[in-house]
N, C-alpha and C positions, 0 to 999 in steps of 0.2 A: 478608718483604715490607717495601717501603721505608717507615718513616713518612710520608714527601712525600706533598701529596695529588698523582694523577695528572691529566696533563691529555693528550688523546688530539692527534696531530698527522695533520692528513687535507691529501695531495698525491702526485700522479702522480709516481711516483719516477723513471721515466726525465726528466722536465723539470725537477723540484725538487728531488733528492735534496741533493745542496750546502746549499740554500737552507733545506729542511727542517732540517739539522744545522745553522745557525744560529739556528735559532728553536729547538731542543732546549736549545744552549748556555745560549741567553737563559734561559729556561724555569727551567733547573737552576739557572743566577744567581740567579733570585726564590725560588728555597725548594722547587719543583714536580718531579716527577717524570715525563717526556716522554716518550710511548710511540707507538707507530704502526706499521702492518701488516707492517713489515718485521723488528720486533725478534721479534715472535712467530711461532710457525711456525702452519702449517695442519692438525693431527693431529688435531681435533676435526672434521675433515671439509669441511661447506661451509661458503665462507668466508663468506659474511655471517652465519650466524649465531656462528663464531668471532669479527667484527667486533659483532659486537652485546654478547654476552660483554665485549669487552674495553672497550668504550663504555660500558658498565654501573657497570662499576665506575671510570669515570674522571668528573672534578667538569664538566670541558668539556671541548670539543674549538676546536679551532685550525686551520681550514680555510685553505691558500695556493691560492687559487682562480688557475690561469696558464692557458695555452692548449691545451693535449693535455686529453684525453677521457680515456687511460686505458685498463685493461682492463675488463673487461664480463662480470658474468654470461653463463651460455648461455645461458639466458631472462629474457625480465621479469620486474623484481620483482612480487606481485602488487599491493602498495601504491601504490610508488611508478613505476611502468612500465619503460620501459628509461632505465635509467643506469647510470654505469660505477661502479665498486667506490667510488672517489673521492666520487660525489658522494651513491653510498647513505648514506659515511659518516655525510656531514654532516644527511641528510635522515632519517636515525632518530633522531641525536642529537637532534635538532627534537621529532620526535613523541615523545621519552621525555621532555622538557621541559629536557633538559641546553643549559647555554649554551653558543651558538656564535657563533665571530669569525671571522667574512671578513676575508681577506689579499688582496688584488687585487695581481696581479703587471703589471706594465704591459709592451708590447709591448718596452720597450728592456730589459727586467729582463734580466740573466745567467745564463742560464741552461744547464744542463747539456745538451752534446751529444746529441743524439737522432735516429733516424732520423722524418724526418716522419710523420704520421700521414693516415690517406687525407684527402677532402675531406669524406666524410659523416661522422664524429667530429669532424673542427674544427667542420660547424656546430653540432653536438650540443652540445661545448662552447661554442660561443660565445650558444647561444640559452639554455643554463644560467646564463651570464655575465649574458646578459639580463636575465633572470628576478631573480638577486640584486642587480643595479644598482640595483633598483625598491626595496629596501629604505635607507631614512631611516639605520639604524646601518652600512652598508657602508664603509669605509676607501675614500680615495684611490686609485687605483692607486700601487705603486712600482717604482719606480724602480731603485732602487743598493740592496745588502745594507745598507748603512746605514741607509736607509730602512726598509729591513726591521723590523732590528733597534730601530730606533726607533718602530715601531710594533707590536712586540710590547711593549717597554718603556710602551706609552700603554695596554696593560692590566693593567699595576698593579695598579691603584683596583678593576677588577671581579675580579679574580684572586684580590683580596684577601677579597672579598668570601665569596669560597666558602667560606673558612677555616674549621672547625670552631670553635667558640666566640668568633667575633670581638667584641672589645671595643672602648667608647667610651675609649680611655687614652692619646690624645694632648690633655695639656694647652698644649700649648707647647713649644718646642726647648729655653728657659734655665731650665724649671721643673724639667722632666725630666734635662737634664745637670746641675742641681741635685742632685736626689735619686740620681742615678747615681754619682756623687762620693760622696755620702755612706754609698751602698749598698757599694762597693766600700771606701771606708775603715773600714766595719765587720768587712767579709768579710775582706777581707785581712788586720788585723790580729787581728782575733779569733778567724777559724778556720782561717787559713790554714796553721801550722804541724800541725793537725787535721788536714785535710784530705793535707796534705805525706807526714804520717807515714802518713793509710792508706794513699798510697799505694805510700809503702816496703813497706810491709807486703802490697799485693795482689799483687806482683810486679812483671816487666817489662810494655812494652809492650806487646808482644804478648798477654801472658796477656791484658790488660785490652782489649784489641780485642777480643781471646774474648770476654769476658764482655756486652764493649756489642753484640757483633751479637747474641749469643742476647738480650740486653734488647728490642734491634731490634726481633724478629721475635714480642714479645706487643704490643708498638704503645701499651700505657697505660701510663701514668703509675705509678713507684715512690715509693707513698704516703712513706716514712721515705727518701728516697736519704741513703746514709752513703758511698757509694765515688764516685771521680770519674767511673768510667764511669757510673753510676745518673745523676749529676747535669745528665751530656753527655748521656744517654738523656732525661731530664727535659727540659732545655734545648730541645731540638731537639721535644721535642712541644708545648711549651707553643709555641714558636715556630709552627711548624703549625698550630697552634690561633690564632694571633690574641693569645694575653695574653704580648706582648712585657715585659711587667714582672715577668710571674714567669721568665722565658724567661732575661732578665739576670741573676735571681737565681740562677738554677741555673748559666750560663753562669760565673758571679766564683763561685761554690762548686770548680765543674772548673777553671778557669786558677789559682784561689790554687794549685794542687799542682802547677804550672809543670811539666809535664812535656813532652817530648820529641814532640809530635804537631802534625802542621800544620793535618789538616783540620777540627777542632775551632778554632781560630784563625781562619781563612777564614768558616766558617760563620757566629763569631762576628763578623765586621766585616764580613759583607754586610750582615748581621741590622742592624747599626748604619747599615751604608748606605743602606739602605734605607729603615730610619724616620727617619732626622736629616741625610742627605747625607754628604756628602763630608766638611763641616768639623767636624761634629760625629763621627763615626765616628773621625776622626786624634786629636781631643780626646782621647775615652773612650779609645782604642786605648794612646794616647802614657801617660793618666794610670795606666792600669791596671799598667803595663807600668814606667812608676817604681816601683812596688811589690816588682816581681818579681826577687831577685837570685841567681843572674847570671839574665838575659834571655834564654831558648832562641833556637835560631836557627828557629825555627816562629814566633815571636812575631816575632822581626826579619824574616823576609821575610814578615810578613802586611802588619806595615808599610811596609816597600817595595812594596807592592804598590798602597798608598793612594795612592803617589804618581802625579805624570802623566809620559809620555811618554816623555823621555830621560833625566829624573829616577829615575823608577823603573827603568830599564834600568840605569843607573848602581848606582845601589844592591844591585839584586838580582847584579849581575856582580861587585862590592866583599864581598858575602856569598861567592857561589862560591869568590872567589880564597882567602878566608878561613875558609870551611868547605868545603873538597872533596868530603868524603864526604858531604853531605846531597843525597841525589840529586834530589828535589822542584825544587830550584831551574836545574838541567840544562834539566827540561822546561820550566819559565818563562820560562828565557830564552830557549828555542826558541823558545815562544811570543810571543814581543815579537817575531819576525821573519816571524812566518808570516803567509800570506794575509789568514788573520782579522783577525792587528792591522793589519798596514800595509794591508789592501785593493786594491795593487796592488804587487806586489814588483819590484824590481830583482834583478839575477842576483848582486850583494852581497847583500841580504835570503836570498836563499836559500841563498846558501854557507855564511852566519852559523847559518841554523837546522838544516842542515845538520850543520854542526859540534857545535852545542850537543846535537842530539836523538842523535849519535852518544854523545856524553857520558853522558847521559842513559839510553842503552840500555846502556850498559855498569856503571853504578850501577845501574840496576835487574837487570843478568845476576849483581851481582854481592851482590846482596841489601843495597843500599844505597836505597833507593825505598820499598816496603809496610812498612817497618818502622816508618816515620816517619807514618802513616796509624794513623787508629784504627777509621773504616770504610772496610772492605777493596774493598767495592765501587767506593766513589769510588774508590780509587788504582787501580784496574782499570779505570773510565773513563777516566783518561789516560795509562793502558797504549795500550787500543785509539786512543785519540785520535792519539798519538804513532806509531803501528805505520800507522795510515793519512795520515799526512804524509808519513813515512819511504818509505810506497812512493809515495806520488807524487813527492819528490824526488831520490829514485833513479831515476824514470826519464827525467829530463833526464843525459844521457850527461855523466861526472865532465868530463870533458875542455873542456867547454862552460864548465862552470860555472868552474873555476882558469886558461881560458883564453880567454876569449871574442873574441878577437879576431885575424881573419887578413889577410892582407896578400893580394895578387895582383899582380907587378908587369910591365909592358908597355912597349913599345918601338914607336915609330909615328915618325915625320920629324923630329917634335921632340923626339927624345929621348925616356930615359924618364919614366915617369911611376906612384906606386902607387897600389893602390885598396883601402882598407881598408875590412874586414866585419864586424858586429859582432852579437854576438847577442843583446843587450841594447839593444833600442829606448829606453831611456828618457833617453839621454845628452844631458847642455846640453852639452859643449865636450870638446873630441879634443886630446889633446896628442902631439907625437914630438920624439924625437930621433934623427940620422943617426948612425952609427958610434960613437956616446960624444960626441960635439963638442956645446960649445957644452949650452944650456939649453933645457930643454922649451919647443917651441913649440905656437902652437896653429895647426890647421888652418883655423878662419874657418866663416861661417858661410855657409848659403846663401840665396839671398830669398825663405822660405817656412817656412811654419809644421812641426813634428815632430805627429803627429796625437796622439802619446803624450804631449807634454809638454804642447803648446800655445806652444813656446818655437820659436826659429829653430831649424831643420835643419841641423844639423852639414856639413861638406864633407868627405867620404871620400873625393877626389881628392887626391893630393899630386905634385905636378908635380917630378918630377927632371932636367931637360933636360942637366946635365954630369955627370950621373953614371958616374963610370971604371968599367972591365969589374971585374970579379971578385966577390969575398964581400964580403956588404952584412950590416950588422945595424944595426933601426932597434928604439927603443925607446917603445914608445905607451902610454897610459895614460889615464883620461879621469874625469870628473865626472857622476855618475847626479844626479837630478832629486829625489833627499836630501841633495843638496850632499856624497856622500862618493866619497873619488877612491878609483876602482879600478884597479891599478898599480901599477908600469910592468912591460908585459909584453914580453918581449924577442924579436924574430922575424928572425928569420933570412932570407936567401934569395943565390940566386948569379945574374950576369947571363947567364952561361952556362946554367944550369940551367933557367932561365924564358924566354930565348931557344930552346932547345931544342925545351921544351915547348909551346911559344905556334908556333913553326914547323910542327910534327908536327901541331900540329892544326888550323891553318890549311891544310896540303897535304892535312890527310885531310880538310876540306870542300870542298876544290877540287878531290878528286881526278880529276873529269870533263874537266878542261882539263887537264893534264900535258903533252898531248904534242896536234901538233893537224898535219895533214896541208895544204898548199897545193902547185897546179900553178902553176909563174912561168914563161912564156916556156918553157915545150915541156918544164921539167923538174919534177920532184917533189920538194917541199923538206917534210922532217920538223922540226918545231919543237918546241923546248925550253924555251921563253921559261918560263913557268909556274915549273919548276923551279929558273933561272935566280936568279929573284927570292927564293931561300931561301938562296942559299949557305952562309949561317952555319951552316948546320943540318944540311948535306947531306956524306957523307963522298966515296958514289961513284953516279956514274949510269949503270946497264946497260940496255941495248937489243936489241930483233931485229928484223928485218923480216922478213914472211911465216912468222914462227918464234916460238913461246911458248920458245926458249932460252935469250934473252937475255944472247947471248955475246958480246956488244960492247959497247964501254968508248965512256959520252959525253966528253972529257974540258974540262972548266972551270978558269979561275983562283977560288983558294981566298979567299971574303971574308968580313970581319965586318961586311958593313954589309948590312941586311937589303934587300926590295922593291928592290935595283938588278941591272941585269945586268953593270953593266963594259961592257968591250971584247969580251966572249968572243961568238964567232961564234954567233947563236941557235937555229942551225937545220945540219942535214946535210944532203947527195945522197941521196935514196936512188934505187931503179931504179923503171921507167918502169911495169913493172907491180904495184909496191905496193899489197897490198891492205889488210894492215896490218900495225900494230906495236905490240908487247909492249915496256914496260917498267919497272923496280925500284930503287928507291933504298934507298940504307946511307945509314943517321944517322950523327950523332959520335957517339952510343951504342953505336954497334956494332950495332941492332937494327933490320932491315929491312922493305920495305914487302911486300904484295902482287904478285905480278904483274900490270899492269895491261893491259889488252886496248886497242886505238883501231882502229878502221875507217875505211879511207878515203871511203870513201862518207858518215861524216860528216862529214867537211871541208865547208869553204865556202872556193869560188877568190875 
């Protein structure tokens, strides 16, 4: 059983599942362990009183109140009447006296695809919405996962409150990194080498993860801890407890013997973040860590970790190149590219994490990952975490992602002309170049906003009016809306090839007009004009009249210029009693049409 205290998560999973595993992540940040109907199964029978059960044992619940209702008992509760599983949760959590926090999800929130729900559950839920509007502590509605996130971060202060023995032991930020300083310059030099050798002496890693999860699983305190796992086992309950001062004690007892584990590390510098921020946490982090020589690479990317943004990505990718085998750091870097961080990725974002969680999966196949972990559970949480990114971005097709960009190129009066497609909306600016010549240029923009960036709208016309017949290679590449160029991706195409193609499909939407029947002056004239206007495309024209055999040759002058007829005569004799005619056309491909039927009786004189 985890030491964390639990905190129960209540939300319709087909609308919030997403949204509910950010408020998990959050959760697991602050020290808490995140549970909700879908982690447990249903073997204890009916569910609400298995949902009661597991309410019981958790400090609060964490209601994301959105707009679906949910599933439903088959009948009323008897307490609380009809309502759906969702909102019993939160409504015995109430009557058992557990705290509960509404999350209002507001109409624009993001939420997970769903088939709608009828009209009599939307009001259900919306007159439940009601109901806890009327309450003075309800949250904002939100908005964006950020806002989310940021307002699970604003219960902090009551989260904390739940703590088993919480103490009054914030004196001050510079009294405390006072005595932090002096606590760790005792430890370290006085027991550290103590400490160092038991843990020569207790074995490897691994034995000692052994022994911290059986400590795990009795949850109190080891009155005398002499071993580092005892001390990490200590650490982490005093911590869950609220006495952050004994928490550091036992915390600098396990780091002085500077072993080889990360998530002891982590633990240790949320714990810091949490009660002193950011600038205090990199203090104690950076001083401790002078201390320790040589400085684990657990230690170094706990550090990098404290940093912001591009900083930290930098860092933690400077680790990678310089410790390959520590697999932990594969999946970090994934993580700086996924949804979570960025919030809205470009089709780079995802190649990037793409690449790194394939890393990542191959350190971990390769027994490079749980070794570096001292509870096995956490590194099994970002097993699952990792396995569930991996399938969502594998199902964007490989070929999308290493190439997202395609050409289509046409031919109208004025020459040609391409139109590039691109599958990454987020782009500020399009560049190409024609056959190698010359310097990337840009396409220009158009007078109207991109709805993804908020920037001008790129121009995916590229007007070629002299372009000579044959093989074409243009090379594009462009600027996503993170300022990084993705490119140059090289594309091919032939004028022959896309004339061909742009012909064949243009005569197979027109196939109704091909051929068209007029009486002129006492005779009957068969027309070709339709056909006429493809020449480029066309190898041979067969015919019949009153005949599906179409044993007769139409014959034309051979041209490359599309939409004209020439000189060629548009039309034949045929006889007075025509009723209709069949006819077949061969491409330049060698690949023929249908036989087409025309009745004279549809003509018009």
């Amino acid at each position: 059983m985890s030491p964390r205290p639990t905190i129960f998560i209540s939300a319709v999973s087909r609308e919030l599942r997403s949204a509910r595993q950010l408020v998990a992540n959050t959760l697991t940040f602050l020290g808490y362990e995140p549970v909700w109907q879908d982690i447990f199964g249903t073997e204890g029978g009916d569910l609400r009183q298995m949902l009661r059960t597991q309410i019981d044992q958790c400090k609060g619940v964490v209601q994301l109140v959105g707009q679906c209702y949910g599933a439903e008992p088959p009948v009323p509760d008897p307490e609380f009447g009809r309502t759906s599983y969702t909102q019993y949760e939160a409504l015995y959590a109430r009557k058992k006296g557990k705290k509960v926090w509404y999350l209002f999800m507001d109409e624009s929130f993001p939420i997970d695809q769903h088939e709608p729900e009828p009209e009599e559950m939307r009001q259900l839920q919306a007159s439940y919405r009601g109901v806890l509007q009327a309450d003075t502590h309800v949250f904002h509605p939100l908005a964006s996962r950020e806002a989310l996130e940021a307002g699970v971060l604003k219960l902090r202060d009551d989260l904390t409150k739940l703590r088993r023995g919480v103490r009054q032991w914030a004196l001050g930020v510079a009294i405390l990194l006072g005595i932090i300083a002096l606590l760790v310059i005792w430890l370290v030099h006085s027991q550290g080498k103590m400490t160092a050798q038991m843990a020569k002496e207790g074995g490897s890693i691994e034995k000692i993860a052994e022994r911290f999860e059986s400590l795990a699983s009795t949850g109190g305190l080891i009155t005398v801890a002499k071993t580092p796992e005892e001390h990490y086992h200590n650490a982490r309950v005093h911590e869950l407890g609220g006495n952050f001062a004994a928490a550091r004690k036992e915390y600098a007892e396990y780091l002085s013997a500077n072993l080889e584990a990360l998530d002891p590390w982590l633990s240790y510098s949320a714990m810091l973040k949490a009660a002193e921020g950011k600038a205090g946490a990199v203090e104690a982090m950076r001083y401790f860590g002078d201390k320790l020589k040589p400085p684990t690479v657990s230690y170094q990317t706990a550090l990098a970790l404290l940093e912001d943004g591009d900083a930290r990505l930098k860092k933690l990718q400077e680790l990678a190149e310089k410790y390959p085998d520590f697999g932990p750091l594969a999946w970090l870097i994934s993580q700086e590219y996924s949804e979570a961080r960025r919030g809205d990725q470009t089709l780079a974002d995802q190649r990037a994490e793409k690449e790194w969680l394939e890393k990542f999966r191959a350190a971990q196949a390769a027994g490079k990952f749980q070794k570096f972990f001292l509870d096995k559970k956490e590194a099994q949480k970002w097993i699952d975490a990792a396995e569930a990114r991996w399938a969502k971005l594998t199902s964007t097709p490989e070929s999308v992602l290493q190439n997202p960009v395609t050409l289509t190129a046409q031919f109208a009066s004025g020459g040609w002309a391409v139109i590039f497609s691109l599958t990454d909306f987020k782009v500020k600016e399009l560049f190409y170049k024609l056959d190698g010549k010359g310097d990337f240029q840009s396409t220009g923009h158009l007078p109207y906003k991109n709805p993804q960036t908020g920037l001008a709208m790129i121009n995916t016309h590229l007007p070629l009016p002299n372009l000579p017949p044959g093989e074409h290679t243009i090379e594009v590449k462009y600027v996503d809306k993170n300022e990084k160029t993705n490119g140059p991706y090289t594309l091919k195409f032939s004028t022959g090839d896309e004339q061909l193609s742009q012909g064949k499909m243009a005569l197979n939407m027109t196939i109704g007009s091909w051929l068209s029947f007029r009486d002129y002056e006492g005779k009957v004239l068969l027309y070709f004009t339709q056909l006429l206007s493809f020449r480029p495309v066309i190898k041979e024209i067969r015919y019949s009249v009153n005949s599906d055999k179409v044993d007769q040759i139409y014959k034309f002058k051979p041209s490359d210029k599309m939409y004209q007829i020439g000189d060629d005569l548009p039309y034949v004799y045929v006889p007075a009693d025509s009723q209709f005619a069949c006819v077949q056309v061969t491409y330049k491909d060698g690949t023929t049409s249908p036989v087409q039927k025309f009745l004279r009786a549809n003509s018009q004189n």
